[in-house]
C-alpha positions as CSV (number, residue, x, y, z in Angstrom):
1,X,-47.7,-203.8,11.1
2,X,-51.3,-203.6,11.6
3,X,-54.5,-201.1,11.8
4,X,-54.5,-198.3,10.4
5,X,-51.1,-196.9,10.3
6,X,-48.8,-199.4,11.0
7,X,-45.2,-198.5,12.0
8,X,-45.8,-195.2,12.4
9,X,-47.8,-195.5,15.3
10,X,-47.0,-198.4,17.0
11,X,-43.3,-197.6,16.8
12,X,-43.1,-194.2,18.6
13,X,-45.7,-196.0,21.2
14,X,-43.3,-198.7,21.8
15,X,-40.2,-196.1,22.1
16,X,-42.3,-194.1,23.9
17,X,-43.1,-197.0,26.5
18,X,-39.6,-198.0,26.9
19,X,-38.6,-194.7,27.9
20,X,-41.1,-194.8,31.0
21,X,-40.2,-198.5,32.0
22,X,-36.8,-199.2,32.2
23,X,-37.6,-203.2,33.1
24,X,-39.5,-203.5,29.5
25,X,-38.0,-205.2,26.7
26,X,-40.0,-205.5,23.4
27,X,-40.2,-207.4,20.4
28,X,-41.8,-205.7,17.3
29,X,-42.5,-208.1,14.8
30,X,-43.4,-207.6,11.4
31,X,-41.4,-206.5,7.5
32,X,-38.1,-206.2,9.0
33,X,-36.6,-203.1,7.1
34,X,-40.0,-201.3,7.2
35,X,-39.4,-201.5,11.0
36,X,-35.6,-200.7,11.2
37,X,-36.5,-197.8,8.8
38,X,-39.0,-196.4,11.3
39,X,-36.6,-197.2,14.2
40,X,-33.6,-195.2,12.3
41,X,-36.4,-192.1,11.7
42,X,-36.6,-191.6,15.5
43,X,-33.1,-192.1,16.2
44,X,-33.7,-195.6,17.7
45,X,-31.5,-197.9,15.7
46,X,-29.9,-200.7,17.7
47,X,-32.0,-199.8,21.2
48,X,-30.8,-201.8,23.8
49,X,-34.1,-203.3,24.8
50,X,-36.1,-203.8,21.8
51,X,-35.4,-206.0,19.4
52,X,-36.8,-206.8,16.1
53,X,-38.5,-210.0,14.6
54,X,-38.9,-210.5,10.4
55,X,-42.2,-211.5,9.4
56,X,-42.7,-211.7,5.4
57,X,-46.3,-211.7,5.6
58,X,-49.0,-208.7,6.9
59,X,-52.8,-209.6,7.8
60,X,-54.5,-206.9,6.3
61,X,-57.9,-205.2,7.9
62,X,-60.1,-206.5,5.5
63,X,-58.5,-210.4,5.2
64,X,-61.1,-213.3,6.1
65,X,-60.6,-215.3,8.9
66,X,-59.2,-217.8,7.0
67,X,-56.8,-216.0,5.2
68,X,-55.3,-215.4,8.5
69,X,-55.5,-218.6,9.7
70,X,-54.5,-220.9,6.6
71,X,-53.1,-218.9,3.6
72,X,-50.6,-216.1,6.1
73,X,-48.2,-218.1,8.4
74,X,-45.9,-215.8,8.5
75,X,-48.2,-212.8,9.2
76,X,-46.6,-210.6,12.0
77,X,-49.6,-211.2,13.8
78,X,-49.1,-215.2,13.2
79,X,-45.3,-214.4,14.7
80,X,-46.1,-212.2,17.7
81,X,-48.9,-215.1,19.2
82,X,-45.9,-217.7,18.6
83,X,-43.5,-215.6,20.4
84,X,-46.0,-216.1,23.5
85,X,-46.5,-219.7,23.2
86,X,-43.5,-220.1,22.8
87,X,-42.3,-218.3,25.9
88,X,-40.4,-215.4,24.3
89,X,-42.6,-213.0,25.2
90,X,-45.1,-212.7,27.9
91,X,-47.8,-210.9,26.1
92,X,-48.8,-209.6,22.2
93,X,-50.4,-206.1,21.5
94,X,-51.8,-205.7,18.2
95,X,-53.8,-202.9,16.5
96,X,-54.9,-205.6,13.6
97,X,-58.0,-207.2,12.3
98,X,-59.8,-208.3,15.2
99,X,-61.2,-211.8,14.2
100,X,-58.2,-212.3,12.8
101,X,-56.3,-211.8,16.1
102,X,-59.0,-213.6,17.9
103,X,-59.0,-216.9,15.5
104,X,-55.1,-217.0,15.5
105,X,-54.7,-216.7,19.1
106,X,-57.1,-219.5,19.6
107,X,-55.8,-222.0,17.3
108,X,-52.4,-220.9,18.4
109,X,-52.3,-220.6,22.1
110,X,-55.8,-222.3,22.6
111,X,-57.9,-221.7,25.7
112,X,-58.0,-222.3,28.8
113,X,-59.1,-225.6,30.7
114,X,-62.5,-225.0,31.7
115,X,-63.2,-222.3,29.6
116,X,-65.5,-222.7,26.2
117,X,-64.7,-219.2,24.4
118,X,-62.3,-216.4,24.5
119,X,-64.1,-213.3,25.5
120,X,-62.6,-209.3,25.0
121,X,-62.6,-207.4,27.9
122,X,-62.2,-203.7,27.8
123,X,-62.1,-200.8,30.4
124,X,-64.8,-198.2,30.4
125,X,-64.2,-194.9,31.8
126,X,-66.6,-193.5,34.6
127,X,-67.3,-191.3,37.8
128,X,-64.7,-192.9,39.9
129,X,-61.0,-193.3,40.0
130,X,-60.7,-197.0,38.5
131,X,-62.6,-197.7,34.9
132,X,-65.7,-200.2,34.7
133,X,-64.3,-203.3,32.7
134,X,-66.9,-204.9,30.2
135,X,-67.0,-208.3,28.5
136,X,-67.9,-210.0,26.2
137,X,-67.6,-206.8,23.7
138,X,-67.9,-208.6,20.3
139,X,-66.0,-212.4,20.0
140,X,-69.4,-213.9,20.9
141,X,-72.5,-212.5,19.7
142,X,-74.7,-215.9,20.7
143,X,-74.2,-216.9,24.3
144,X,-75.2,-219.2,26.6
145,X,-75.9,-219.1,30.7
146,X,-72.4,-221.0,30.9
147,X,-70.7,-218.7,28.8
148,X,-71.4,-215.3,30.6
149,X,-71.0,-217.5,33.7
150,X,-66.9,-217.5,32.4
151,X,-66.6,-214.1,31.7
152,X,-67.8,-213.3,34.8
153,X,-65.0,-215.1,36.7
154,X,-62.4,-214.3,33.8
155,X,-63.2,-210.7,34.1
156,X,-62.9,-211.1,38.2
157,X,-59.6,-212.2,37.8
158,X,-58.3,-209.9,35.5
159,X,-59.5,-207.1,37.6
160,X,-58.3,-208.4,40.7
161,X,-54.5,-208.6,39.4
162,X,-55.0,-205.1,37.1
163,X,-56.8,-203.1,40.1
164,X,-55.5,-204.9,43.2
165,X,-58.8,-205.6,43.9
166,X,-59.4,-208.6,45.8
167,X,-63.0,-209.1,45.8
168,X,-64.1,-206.8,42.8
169,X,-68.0,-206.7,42.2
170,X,-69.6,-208.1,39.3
171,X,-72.8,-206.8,37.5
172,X,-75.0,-208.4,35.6
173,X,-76.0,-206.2,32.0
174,X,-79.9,-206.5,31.9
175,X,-82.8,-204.2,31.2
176,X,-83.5,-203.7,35.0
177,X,-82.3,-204.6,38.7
178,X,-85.1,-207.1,39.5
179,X,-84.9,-210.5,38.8
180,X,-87.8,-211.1,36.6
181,X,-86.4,-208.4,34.2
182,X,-84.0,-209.9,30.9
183,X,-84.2,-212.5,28.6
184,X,-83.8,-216.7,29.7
185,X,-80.4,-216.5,28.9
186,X,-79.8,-213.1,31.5
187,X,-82.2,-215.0,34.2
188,X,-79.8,-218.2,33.8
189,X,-76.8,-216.7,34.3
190,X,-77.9,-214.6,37.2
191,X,-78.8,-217.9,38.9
192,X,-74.9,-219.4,38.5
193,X,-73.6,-216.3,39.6
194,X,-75.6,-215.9,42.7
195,X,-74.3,-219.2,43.8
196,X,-70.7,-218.5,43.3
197,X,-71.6,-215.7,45.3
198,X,-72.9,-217.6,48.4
199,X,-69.5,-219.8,47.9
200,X,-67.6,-217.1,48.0
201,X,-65.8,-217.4,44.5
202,X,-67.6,-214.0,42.7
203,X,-68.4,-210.9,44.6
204,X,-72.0,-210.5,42.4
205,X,-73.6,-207.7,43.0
206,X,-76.6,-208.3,41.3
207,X,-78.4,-206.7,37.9
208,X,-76.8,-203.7,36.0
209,X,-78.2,-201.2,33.8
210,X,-76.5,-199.1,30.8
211,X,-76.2,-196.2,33.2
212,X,-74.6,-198.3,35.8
213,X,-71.8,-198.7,33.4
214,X,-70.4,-194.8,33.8
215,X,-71.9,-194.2,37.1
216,X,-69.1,-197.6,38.3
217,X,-71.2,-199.5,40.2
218,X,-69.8,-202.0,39.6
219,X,-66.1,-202.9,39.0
220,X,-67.1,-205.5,36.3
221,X,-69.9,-205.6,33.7
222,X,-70.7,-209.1,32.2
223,X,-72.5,-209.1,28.7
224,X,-73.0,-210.7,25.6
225,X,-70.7,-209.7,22.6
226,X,-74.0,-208.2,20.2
227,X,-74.6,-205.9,23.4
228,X,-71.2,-205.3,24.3
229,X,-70.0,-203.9,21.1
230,X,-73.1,-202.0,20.4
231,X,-72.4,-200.4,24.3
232,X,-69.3,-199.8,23.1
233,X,-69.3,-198.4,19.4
234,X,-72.5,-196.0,20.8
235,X,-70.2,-194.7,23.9
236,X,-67.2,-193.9,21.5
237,X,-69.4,-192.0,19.1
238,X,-71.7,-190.1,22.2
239,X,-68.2,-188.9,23.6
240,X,-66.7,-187.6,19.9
241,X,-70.4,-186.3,19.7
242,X,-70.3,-184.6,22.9
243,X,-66.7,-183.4,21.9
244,X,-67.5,-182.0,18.7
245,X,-70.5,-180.0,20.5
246,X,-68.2,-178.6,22.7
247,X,-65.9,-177.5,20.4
248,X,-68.1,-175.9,18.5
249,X,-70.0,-174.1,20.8
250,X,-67.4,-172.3,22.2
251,X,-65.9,-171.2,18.8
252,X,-69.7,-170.0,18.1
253,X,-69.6,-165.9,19.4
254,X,-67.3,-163.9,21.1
255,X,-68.4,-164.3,24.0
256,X,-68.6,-168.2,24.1
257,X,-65.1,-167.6,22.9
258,X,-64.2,-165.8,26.2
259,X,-66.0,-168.6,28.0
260,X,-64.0,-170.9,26.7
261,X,-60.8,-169.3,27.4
262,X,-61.3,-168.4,30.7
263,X,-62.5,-172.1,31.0
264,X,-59.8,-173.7,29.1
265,X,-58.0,-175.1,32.2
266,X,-61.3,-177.4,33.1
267,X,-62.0,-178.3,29.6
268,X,-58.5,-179.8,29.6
269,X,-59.0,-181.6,32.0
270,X,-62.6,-183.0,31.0
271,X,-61.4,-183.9,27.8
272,X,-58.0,-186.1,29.5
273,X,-60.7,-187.5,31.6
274,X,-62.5,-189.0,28.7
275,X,-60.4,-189.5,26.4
276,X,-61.1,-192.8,24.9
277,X,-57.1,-193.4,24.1
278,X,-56.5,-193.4,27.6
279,X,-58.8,-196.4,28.0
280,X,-57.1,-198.3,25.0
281,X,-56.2,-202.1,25.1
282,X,-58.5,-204.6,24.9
283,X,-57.8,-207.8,26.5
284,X,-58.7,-211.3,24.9
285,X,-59.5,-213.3,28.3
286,X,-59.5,-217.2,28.4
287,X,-56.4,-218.0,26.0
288,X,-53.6,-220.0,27.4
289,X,-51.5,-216.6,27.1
290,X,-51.7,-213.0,27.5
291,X,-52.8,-211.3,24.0
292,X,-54.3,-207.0,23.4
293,X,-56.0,-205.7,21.4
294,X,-55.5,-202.0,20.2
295,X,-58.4,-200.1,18.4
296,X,-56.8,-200.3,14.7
297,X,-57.2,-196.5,14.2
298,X,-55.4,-195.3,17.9
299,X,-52.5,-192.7,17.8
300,X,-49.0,-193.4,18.8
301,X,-50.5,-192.0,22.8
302,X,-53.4,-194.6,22.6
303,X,-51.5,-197.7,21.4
304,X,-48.8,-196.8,24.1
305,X,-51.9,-197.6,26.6
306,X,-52.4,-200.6,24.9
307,X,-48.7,-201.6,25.2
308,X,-48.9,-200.8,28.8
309,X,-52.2,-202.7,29.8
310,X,-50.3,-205.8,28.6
311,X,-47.7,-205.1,30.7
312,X,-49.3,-204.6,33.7
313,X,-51.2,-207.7,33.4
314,X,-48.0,-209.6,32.5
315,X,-46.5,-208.5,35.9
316,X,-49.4,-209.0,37.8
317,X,-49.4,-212.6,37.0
318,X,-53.1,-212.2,35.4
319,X,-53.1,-215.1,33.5
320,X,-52.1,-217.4,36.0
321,X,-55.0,-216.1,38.4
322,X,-57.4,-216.1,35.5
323,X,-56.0,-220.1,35.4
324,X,-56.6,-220.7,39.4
325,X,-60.2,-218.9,39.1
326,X,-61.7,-221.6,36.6
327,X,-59.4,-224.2,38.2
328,X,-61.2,-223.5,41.5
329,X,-64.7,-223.0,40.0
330,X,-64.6,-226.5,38.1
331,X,-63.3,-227.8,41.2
332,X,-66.2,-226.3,43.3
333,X,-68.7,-227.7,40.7
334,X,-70.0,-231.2,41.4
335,X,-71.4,-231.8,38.0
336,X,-68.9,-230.6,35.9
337,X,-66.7,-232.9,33.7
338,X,-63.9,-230.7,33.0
339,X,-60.6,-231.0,34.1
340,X,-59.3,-229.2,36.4
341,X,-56.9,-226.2,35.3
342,X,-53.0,-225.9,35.7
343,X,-51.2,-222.5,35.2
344,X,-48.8,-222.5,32.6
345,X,-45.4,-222.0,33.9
346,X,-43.9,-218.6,35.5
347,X,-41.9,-216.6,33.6
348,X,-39.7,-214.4,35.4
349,X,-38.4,-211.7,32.7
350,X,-40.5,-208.8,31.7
């Protein structure tokens, strides 16, 4: 029911996704006969494999935090983060108000053991064949040496299951590759990732730069949420920038026109390649359950991405190696008081 189209999107996505995976079942929650409404416009009434869940209650775009939390209970989004904890489904994709989604996944499905804050992690595309995944990109705008320290192995995990990547490297966002470069906080976390390193638990690579983000040196970047979104935000607006330049240009003479005719066949394929609705589907890392986030103004083809990120991570068992990664770092960390962490059960249906 949420972003900025509701149904109408996220609907033909889901339909849209069931038709290419055959061993998906989905749950769309939210106003029940606005959904069977939207099912019987695309001839979908009484699909086989998805099946619908009432919700009497909406979390709008605009809604406080609070409003979410206290006031909506029955908010689709409330309903589809239940559905997880309670082992009905293995993951939730929504398109809604992000601190919303972020607050009511954390007081629903809390975090886990070992791990302070939830961070979003989201894949970035760039000059190879496998996208440059960046975190913390706006839960946490004030961060600690500890903090980053998590995303880093949280991130790690995720793209170990997502990329079959065993060892994936890890870059530190900073204003320049040597050491004395970045703030206290950069310098600090640097240190605890250099010895997870030399024990083997993090392949760090060292220092990152903006540029090093699209060039993919590294398979991970690790950041604070004020930079992160700021990265982000400025990279979607440079590529509808670049887009709208393009465009433009070509439709400026005759013989640009040409150009871009007889070019046409490249230009498609540069604009697939970046194509930020490819690269849609955030994932909110360190909650005791699997839980996406969609940009709330995607198309039907972006939130389908979304939809099939969470997938993908449900049947690569990310969660449960997220779990084992800060289960093995607090164990491998003499002067830590936290418990160690236990995976939450295996589910088996998809």
């Amino acid at each position: 029911m949420g972003g900025d189209h509701g149904p109408s999107v996220t609907i033909p996505a889901a339909l849209s996704f069931a038709s290419h995976e055959s061993a998906a079942e989905l749950i769309l929650v939210g106003k029940e006969e606005a959904i069977q409404a939207e099912l019987a416009r695309h001839h979908a009434a009484g699909h086989p494999r998805i099946s619908v869940v009432n919700a009497t209650e909406v979390v709008s775009m605009d809604d406080p935090v609070e409003v979410a939390l206290r006031k909506k209970k029955d908010s689709s989004m409330r309903v589809a983060v239940n559905l997880v904890k309670d082992g009905a489904a293995h993951a939730c994709v929504s398109a809604g108000n992000t601190g919303a989604l972020m607050a009511v996944s954390r007081y629903v499905l809390k975090t886990v053991p070992g791990v302070d804050r939830p961070a979003i992690c989201f894949p970035m595309p760039n000059q190879k064949s496998s996208p440059t995944y960046m975190l913390d990109l706006g839960a946490n705008v004030d961060c600690e040496p500890q903090h980053l320290h998590q995303f880093a192995l949280m991130g790690s995990a995720l793209v170990s299951a997502l990329e079959d990547k065993p060892r994936p490297t890890v870059g530190l966002l900073n204003i320049g590759e040597e050491d004395i470069k970045g703030n206290e906080v950069v310098k600090q976390t640097a240190v605890l990732l250099r010895a997870d390193h030399e024990k083997g638990v993090l392949n760090f690579y060292g220092n990152v730069e903006g540029n090093d983000i699209f060039q993919g040196t590294t398979d991970i970047v690790v950041c604070d949420g004020f930079v992160g979104n700021v990265v982000l935000k400025a990279s979607e607006g440079l590529g509808r920038f670049l887009k709208d330049v393009v465009r433009s240009e070509f439709k400026s003479s005759p013989i640009n026109l040409l150009g871009g005719f007889i070019a046409q066949g490249a230009l498609k394929a540069i604009s697939e390649r970046m194509n930020p609705s490819r690269y849609n589907g955030a994932s909110l890392l360190g909650l005791r359950g699997l839980v996406f986030k969609s940009h709330g103004g995607e198309n039907a083809y972006g939130f389908e991405w979304a939809i099939r990120r969470a997938y993908e991570a449900a049947r690569h068992d990310a969660l449960a190696r997220i779990t084992d990664t800060i289960a093995t770092m607090m164990a491998s960390d003499p002067g830590s008081d936290a418990p160690a962490a236990s995976g939450p059960q295996q589910q088996q249906t998809a």
